[in-house]
C-alpha positions as CSV (number, residue, x, y, z in Angstrom):
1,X,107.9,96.3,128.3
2,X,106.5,92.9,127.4
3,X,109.0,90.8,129.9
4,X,105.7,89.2,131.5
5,X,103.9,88.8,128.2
6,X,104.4,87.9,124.7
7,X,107.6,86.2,123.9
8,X,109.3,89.3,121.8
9,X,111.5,87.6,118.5
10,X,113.1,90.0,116.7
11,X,114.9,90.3,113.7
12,X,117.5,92.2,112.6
13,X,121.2,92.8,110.7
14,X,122.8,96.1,109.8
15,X,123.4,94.6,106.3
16,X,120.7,95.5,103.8
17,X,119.4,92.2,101.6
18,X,120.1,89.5,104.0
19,X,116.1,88.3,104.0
20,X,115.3,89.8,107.6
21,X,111.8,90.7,106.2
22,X,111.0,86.9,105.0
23,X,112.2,85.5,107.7
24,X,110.1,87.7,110.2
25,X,107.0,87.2,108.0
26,X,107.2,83.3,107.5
27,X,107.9,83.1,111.4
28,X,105.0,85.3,112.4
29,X,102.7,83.1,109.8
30,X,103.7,79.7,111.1
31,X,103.1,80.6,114.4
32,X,99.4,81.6,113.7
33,X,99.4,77.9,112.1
34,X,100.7,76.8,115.0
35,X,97.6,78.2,117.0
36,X,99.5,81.2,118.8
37,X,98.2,84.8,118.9
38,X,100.9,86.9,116.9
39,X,101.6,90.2,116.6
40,X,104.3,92.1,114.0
41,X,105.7,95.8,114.6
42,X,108.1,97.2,111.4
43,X,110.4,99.8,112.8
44,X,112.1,100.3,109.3
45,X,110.3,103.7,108.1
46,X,112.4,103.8,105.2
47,X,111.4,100.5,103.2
48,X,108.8,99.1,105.2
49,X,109.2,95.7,103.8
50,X,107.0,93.7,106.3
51,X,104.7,96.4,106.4
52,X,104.1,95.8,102.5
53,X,104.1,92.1,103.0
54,X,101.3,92.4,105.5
55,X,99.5,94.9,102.8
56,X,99.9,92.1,99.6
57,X,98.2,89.2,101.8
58,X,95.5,91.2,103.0
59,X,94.8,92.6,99.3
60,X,95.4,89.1,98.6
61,X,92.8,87.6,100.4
62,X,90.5,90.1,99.6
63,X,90.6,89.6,96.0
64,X,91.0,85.8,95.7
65,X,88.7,85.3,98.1
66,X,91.0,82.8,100.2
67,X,90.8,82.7,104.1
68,X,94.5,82.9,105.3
69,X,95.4,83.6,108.9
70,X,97.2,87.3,109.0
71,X,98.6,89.1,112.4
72,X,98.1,92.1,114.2
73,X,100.3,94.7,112.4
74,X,102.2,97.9,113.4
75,X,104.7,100.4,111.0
76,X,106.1,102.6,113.4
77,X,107.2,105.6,111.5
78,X,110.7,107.5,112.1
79,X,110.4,110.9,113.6
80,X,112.0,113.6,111.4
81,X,111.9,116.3,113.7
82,X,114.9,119.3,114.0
83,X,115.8,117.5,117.7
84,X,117.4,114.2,118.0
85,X,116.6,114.4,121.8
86,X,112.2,115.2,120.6
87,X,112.9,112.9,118.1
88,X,113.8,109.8,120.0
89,X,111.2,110.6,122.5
90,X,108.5,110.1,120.2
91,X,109.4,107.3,118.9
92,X,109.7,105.9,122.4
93,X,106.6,106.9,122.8
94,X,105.0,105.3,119.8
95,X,107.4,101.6,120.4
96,X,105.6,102.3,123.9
97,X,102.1,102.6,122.9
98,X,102.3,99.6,120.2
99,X,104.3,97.1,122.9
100,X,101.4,98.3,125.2
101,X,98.9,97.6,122.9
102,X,99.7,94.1,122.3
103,X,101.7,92.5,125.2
104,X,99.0,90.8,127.1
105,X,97.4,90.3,123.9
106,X,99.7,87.6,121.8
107,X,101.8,85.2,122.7
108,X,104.3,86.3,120.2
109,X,105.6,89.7,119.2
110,X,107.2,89.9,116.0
111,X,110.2,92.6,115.4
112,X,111.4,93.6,112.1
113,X,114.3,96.0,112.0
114,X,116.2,98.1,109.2
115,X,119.6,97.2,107.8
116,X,120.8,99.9,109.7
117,X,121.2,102.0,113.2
118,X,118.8,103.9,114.1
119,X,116.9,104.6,117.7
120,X,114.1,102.4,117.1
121,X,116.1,99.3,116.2
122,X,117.9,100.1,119.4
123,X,114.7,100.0,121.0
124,X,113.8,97.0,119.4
125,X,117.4,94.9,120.4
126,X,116.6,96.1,123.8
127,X,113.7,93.9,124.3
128,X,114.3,90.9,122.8
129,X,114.2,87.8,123.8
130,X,115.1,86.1,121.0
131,X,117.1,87.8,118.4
132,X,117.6,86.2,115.0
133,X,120.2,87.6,112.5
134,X,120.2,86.3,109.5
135,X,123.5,86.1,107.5
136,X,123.7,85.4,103.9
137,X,126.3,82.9,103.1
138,X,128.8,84.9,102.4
139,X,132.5,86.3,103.6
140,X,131.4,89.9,102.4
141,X,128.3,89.9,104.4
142,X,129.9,88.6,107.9
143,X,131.4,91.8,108.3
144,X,128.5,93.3,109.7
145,X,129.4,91.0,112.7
146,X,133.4,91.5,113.0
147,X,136.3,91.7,110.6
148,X,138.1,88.4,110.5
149,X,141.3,87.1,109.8
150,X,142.2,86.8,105.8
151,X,144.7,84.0,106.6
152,X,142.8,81.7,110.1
153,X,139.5,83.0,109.4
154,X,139.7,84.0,112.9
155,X,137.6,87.0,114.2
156,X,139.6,89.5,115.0
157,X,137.6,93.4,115.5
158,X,133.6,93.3,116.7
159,X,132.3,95.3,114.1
160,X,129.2,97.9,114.5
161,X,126.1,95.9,114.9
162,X,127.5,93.4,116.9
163,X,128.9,95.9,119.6
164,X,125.0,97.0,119.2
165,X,123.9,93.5,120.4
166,X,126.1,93.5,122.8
167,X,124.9,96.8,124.8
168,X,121.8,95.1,123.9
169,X,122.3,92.1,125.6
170,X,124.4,93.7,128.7
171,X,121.3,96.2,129.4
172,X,119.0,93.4,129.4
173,X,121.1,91.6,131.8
174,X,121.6,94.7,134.2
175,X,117.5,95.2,134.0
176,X,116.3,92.0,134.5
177,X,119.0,89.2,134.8
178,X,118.6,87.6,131.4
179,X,119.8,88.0,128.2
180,X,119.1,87.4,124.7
181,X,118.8,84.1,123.2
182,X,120.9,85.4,119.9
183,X,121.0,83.0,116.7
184,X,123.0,83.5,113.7
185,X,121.0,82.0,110.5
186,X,123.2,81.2,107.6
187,X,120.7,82.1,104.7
188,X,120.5,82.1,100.9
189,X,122.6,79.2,101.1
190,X,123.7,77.5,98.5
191,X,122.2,74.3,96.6
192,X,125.7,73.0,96.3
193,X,128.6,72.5,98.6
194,X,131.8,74.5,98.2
195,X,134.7,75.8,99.5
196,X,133.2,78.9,100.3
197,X,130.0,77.6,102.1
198,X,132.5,75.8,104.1
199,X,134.8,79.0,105.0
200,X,131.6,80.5,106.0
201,X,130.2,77.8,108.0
202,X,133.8,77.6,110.2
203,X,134.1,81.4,110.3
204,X,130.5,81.6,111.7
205,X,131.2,79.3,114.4
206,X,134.6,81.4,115.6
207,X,132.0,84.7,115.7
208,X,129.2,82.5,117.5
209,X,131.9,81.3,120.1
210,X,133.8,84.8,120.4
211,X,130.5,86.2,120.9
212,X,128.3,83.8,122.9
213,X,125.4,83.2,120.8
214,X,124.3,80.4,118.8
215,X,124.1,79.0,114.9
216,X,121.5,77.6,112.7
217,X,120.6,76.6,109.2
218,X,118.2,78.8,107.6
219,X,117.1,78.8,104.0
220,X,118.2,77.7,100.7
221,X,117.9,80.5,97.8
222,X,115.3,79.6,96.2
223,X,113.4,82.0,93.4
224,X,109.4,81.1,95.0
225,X,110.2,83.4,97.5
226,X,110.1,86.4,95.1
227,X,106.8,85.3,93.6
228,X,105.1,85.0,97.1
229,X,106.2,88.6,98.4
230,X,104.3,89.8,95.9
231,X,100.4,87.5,97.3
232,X,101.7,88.1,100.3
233,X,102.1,84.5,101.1
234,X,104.4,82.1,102.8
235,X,105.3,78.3,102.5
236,X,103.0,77.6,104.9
237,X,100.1,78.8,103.0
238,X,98.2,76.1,100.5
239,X,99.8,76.8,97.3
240,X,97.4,78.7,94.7
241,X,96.5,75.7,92.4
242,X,96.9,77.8,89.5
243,X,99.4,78.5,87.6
244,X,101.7,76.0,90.1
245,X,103.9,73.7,88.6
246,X,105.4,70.4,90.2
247,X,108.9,72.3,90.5
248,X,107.0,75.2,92.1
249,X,105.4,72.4,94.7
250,X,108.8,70.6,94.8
251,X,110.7,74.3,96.3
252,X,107.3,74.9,98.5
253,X,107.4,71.4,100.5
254,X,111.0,72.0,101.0
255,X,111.4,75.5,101.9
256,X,108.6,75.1,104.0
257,X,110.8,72.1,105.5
258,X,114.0,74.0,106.3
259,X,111.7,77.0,108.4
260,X,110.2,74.2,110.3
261,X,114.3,73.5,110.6
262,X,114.9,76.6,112.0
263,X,111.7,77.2,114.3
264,X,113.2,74.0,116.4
265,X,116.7,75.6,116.5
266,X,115.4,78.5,117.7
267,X,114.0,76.7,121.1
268,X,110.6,78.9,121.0
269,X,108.4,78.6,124.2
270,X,105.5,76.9,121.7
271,X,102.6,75.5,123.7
272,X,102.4,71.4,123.7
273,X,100.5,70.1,120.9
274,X,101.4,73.2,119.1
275,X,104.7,72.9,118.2
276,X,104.2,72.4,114.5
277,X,101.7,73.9,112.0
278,X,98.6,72.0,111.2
279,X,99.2,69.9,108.5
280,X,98.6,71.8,105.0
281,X,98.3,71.0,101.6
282,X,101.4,71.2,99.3
C-alpha cells in the first residue's frame, strides 16, 4: 500500500502527551503551503486528536470567514467486536480502503497514531516511510524507548514500542528492501539549558545509535500552541490580527522557525522550488 505513491510520514509514541497530534497537524499544514497534495488518517479511536484539529479549522474558516488551506481527512474507527481475529480484519479493511483512496492522490500521507498498541498503529508503523517520534525532554518519558542506565545513562533493555518499530522496520525490509527513515524529536524543550536537557540530549543519542535511527530538534514549549488547537490553526497560518499581542507574534515567528527546523532534518522528498512555505505574514 502506497510504496509507489504518496510519501507516508507517520507519527507516533506509546507515551500519551508527547505532542504527536501537533506535530502531525503542523507538518500536514506546511506541506499544503509548500504546494503539495496532503492527506491525514487518525487511527486513535479513543481521542481523536487530529481528527478534532481538522474539525476546529474547518469550523474555523467557516465562521471567520478566512481561506486557510485544510487536507483530505480520515478517522478510522477501532472495531469493538467479540473477535480479535473479525476485529483486526476490519480494520484492515478500512486502513485498506482509506490508503486506497488517497495514494495516487497526494503526495503526502499523514499518519497519526495513539499513545498506545493497538492493531491499527501496527498497521500504521508498517507503512511508513518516515516515522517521527516525538519525545518530550524528559528521563521519565524516554522509557517508552528502552530503560537506561541510572549511573552511564547507557541503554540497557529495548522497551515496548521500540521492539514495535523494530518488527516494523524488519517487515518492511523483508517486503520491499527498505526501511524506515526513523527520527527521534526532542520536544517541549526547554527555554533554558540545564543539566537535565543535557542528560537527555546524550541519552538520546546512545538510543538513536543502539537503535539505528536518527535525532532532531523539535519544539520549544510554548503556551500559543494551546490557543491554536482550539481555531484549528498552525504557525504557518497568518495570525488572527485580533486580539494578537507582540509576544503572541514574537512565539509565532519562532515556533514557526524551529518546524521549518525540523521539516529539513527530516530529509522529506519536497519538490524543487517547494521546499519552503510561501512566505506568510507574522
Amino acid at each position: 500500500m502506497a510504496r509507489d505513491g504518496a510519501h507516508v510520514i507517520v507519527v507516533g509514541n506509546e507515551k500519551g502527551g508527547s505532542g504527536k497530534s501537533t506535530t502531525a497537524f503542523h507538518l500536514a499544514i506546511y506541506l499544503l503551503y509548500a504546494g503539495h497534495r496532503v492527506a491525514t488518517i487518525d487511527v486513535d479511536g479513543r481521542q481523536q486528536t487530529l481528527t478534532h484539529y481538522v474539525r476546529n479549522r474547518r469550523a474555523h474558516t467557516r465562521d471567520s470567514g478566512r481561506s486557510l488551506p485544510n487536507t483530505l481527512h480520515f478517522h478510522l474507527p477501532s472495531a469493538w467486536g467479540d473477535s480479535i481475529k473479525e476485529n483486526q480484519k476490519a480494520e484492515f479493511d478500512v486502513f485498506r480502503r482509506a490508503v486506497g483512496e488517497v495514494e495516487n492522490k497526494v503526495d503526502f500521507l499523514v499518519i497519526d497514531t495513539p499513545g498506545f498498541d493497538t492493531n491499527l498503529t501496527r498497521l500504521a508503523h508498517s507503512m511508513a516511510d518516515t516515522l517521527v517520534t516525538p519525545v518530550n525532554d524528559s528521563l521519565i518519558d524516554i522509557n517508552v524507548l528502552a530503560r537506561v542506565d541510572a549511573e552511564t545513562g547507557i541503554p540497557v533493555e529495548t522497551s515496548h514500542y521500540a521492539r514495535l518499530v523494530q518488527r516494523a522496520r524488519s517487515e518492511r525490509m523483508a517486503v520491499g528492501g527498505e526501511t524506515i527513515d526513523w527520527v527521534l524529536v526532542r520536544n517541549r524543550i526547554s527555554m533554558l539549558a540545564s543539566r537535565n536537557a543535557k542528560q537527555v540530549h546524550a541519552t538520546l543519542e546512545g538510543i538513536a545509535a543502539r537503535f539505528g535511527c536518527r535525532m532532531a530538534d523539535g519544539i520549544a514549549e510554548r503556551v500559543i500552541f494551546r490557543s491554536l488547537f482550539a481555531s484549528g490553526t498552525t504557525v504557518f497560518d497568518p495570525l488572527d490580527e485580533e486580539g494578537s499581542g507582540e509576544s503572541s507574534s514574537v512565539s509565532h515567528v519562532s515556533a514557526r522557525q524551529e518546524y521549518r527546523n525540523l521539516v529539513a532534518a527530516l530529509n522529506l522528498p519536497l519538490r524543487g522550488h517547494a521546499a519552503e512555505p510561501v512566505r506568510l505574514s507574522a
